[in-house]
C-alpha positions as CSV (number, residue, x, y, z in Angstrom):
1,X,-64.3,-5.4,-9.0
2,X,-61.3,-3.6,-10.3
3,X,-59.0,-5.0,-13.5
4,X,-55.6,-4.9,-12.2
5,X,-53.0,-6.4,-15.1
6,X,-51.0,-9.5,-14.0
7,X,-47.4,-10.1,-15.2
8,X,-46.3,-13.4,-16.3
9,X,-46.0,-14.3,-12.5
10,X,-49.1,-13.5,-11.5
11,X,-48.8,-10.6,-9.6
12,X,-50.1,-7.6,-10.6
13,X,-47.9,-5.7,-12.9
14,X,-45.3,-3.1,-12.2
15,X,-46.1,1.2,-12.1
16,X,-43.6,2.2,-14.6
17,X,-41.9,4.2,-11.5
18,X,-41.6,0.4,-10.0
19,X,-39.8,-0.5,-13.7
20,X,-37.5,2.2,-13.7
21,X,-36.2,0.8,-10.0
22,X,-36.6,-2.6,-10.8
23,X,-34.7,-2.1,-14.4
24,X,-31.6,0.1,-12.4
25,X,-31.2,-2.4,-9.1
26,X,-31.0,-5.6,-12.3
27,X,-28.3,-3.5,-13.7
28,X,-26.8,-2.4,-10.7
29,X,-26.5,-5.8,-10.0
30,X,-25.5,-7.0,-13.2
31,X,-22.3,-4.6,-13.2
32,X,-20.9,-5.6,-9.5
33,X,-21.3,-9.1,-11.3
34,X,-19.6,-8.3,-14.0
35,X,-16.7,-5.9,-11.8
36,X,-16.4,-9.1,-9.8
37,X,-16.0,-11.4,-12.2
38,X,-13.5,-8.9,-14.1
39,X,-11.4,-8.4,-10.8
40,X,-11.1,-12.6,-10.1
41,X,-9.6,-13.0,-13.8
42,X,-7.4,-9.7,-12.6
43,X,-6.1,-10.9,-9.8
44,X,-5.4,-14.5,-11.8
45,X,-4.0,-12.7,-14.3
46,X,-1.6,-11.1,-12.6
47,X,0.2,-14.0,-11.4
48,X,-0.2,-15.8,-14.7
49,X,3.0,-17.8,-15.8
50,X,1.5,-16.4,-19.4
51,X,2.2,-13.2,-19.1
52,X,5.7,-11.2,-18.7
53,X,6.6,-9.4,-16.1
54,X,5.6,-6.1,-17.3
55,X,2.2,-6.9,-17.9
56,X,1.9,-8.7,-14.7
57,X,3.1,-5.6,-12.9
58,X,1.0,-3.2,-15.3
59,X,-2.2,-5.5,-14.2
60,X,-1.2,-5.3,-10.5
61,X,-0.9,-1.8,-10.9
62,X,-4.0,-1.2,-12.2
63,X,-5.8,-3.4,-9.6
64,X,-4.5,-1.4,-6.5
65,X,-4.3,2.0,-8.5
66,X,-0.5,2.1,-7.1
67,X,2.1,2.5,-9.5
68,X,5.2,1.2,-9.4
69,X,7.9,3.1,-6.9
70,X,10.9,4.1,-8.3
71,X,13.1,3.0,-5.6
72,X,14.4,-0.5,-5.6
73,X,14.0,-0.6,-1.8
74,X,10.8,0.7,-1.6
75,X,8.6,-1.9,0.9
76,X,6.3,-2.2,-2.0
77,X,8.6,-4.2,-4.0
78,X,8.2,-7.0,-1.7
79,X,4.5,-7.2,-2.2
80,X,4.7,-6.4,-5.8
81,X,6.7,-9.5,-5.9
82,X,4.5,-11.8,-3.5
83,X,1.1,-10.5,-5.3
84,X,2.4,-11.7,-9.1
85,X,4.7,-14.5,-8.3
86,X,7.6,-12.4,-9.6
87,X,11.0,-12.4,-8.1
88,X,12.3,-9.0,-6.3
89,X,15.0,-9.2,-9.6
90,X,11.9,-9.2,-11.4
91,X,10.1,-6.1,-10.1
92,X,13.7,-4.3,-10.2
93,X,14.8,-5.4,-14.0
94,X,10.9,-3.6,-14.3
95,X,11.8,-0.7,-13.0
96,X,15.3,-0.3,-14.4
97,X,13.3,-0.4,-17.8
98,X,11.1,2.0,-17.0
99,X,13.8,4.6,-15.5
100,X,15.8,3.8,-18.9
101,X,13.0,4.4,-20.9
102,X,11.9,7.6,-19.1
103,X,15.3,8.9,-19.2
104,X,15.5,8.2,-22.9
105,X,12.1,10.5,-23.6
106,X,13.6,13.1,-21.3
107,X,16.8,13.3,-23.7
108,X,14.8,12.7,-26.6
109,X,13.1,15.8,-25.7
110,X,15.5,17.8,-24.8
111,X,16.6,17.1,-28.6
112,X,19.7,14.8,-27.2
């Protein structure tokens, strides 16, 4: 009769080829756990009465890997809006900011 070791389970134990699987489907799994759970507080986050409008917008951007157009008509303002509870003002005032603030680097630059 053979010896074949038995893990805690009672089946004979792993080939460390069988580990090396076993160890990378565990973390595998572990990660797409963990991306989940990151994306759920995300997607709560970004509609949060907690946070401003920029970070709402700056999480929303990061979850769709869109940024934010530039033009105030653009039809992703309206589902800017819808996604983080903002108001179409909102998203606008946002990008107002943003086109002021770029256009003060740009002159800022430009030693103006």
């Amino acid at each position: 009769m053979q010896y074949k070791p038995t893990g805690s389970n009672g089946r004979p134990a792993a080939t460390p080829g069988e580990d090396l699987t076993t160890d990378f489907r565990a973390r595998q799994i572990h990660q797409q756990a963990e991306t989940a759970e990151r994306r759920k507080l995300d997607l709560a986050e970004q509609s949060s009465k907690l946070k401003s409008a920029e970070e709402r917008i700056r999480i929303w951007e990061r979850l769709h890997e869109v940024i934010l157009p530039k033009d105030p008509a653009h039809r992703l303002v309206d589902i800017i809006a819808a996604d983080t509870g903002l108001t179409i003002a909102d998203i606008r005032d946002e990008q107002g900011r943003r086109a002021a603030h770029k256009a003060a680097s740009v002159a800022a630059a430009a030693g103006g």
